[in-house]
C-alpha positions in Angstrom: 24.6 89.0 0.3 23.4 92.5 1.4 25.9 93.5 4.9 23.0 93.6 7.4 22.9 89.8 6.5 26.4 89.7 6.8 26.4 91.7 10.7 23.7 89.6 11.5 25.5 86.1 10.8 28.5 87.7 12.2 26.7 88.8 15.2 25.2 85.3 15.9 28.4 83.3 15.0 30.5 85.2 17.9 27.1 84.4 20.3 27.2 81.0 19.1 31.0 80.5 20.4 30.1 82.2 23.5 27.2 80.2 24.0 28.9 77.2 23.4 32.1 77.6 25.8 29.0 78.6 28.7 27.8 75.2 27.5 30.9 73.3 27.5 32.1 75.4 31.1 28.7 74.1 32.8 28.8 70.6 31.7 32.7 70.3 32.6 31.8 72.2 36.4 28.6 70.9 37.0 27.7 73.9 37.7 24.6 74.8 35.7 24.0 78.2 37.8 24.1 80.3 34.5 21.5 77.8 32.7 19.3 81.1 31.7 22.5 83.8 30.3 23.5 80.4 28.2 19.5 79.5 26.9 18.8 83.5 26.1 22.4 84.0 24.3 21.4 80.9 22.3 18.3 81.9 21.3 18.2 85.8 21.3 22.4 86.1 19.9 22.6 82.9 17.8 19.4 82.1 17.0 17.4 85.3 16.2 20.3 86.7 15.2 20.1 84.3 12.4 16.8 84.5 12.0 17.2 87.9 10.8 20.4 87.5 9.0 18.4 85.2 6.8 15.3 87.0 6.3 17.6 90.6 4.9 19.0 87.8 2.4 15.7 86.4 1.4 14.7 90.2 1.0 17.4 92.4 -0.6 14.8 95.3 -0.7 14.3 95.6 2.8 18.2 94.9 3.4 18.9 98.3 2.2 16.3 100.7 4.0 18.0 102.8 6.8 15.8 100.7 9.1 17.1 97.6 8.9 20.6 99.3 10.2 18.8 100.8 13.0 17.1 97.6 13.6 20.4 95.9 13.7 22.2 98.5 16.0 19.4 98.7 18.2 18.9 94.9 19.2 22.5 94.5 19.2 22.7 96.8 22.1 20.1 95.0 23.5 22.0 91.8 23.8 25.4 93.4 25.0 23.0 95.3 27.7 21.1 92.6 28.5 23.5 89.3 28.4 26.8 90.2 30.4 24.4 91.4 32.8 22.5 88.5 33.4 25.3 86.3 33.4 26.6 88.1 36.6 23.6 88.5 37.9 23.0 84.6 38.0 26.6 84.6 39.7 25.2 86.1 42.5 25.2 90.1 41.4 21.6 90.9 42.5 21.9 94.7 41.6 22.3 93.8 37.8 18.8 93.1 37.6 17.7 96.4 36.2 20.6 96.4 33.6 19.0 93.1 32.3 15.5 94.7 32.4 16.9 97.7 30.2 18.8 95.1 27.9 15.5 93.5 27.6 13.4 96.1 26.7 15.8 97.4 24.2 15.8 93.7 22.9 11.8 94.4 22.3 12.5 97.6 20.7 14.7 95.6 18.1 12.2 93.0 17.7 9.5 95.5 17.0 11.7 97.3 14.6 12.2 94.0 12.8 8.3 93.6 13.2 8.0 97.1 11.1 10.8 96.0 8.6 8.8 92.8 7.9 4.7 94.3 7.6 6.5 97.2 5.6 6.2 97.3 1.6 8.6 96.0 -0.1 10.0 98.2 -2.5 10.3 97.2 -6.4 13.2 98.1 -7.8 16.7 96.2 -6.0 19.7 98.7 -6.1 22.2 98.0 -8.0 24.5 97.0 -5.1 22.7 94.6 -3.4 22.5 92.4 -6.6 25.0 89.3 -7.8 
């Protein structure tokens, strides 16, 4: 499996535990106050995360380009921008709000990345590496 697959499962594992102790923290409170950190690291961390971990597996070509790293490190910083910030902001931190706007857009960078990654032409030769 090519490593950007790899980070990317990695990536939406850890988001998935995360997720899932927000989860587990609201139900057990009653306090569902952080409903919208706990739905966007769902779907943006595990979710898409997967998403994309998948698709570099399905298409060792494109795993290799420098692009799909950037992509990665790019809309990784996105979430870590964009999450923690929006979790305190639903806590009652008002002044995050244009750290999860930055986060956001960053996120959208990724995404469009990806979007470039995908509508680019695939290569046709595999390296050597990527095969097995």
């Amino acid at each position: 499996m090519p490593q950007i697959s790899q980070l990317f499962f990695k990536t939406a594992i850890i988001c998935l535990i995360i997720g899932l102790a927000m989860g587990l923290q609201m139900g057990m409170s009653g306090n569902h106050t952080v409903i919208a950190a706990h739905a966007h690291l769902n779907l943006l961390g595990w979710v898409s995360s997967a998403v994309f971990g998948g698709y570099y597996a399905l298409n060792p070509s494109k795993a290799v380009k420098r692009l799909a790293m950037v992509h990665y490190i790019v809309y990784t910083l996105g979430l870590i921008a964009m999450l923690p910030a929006l979790y305190f902001m639903e806590l009652g931190n008002p002044q995050l709000e244009p750290l999860v706007g930055i986060g956001s857009l960053i996120v959208l960078v990724g995404v469009l990345i990806f979007a470039v990654v995908m509508f680019s032409k695939e290569t046709a030769a595999i390296p050597e590496a990527t095969r097995a």
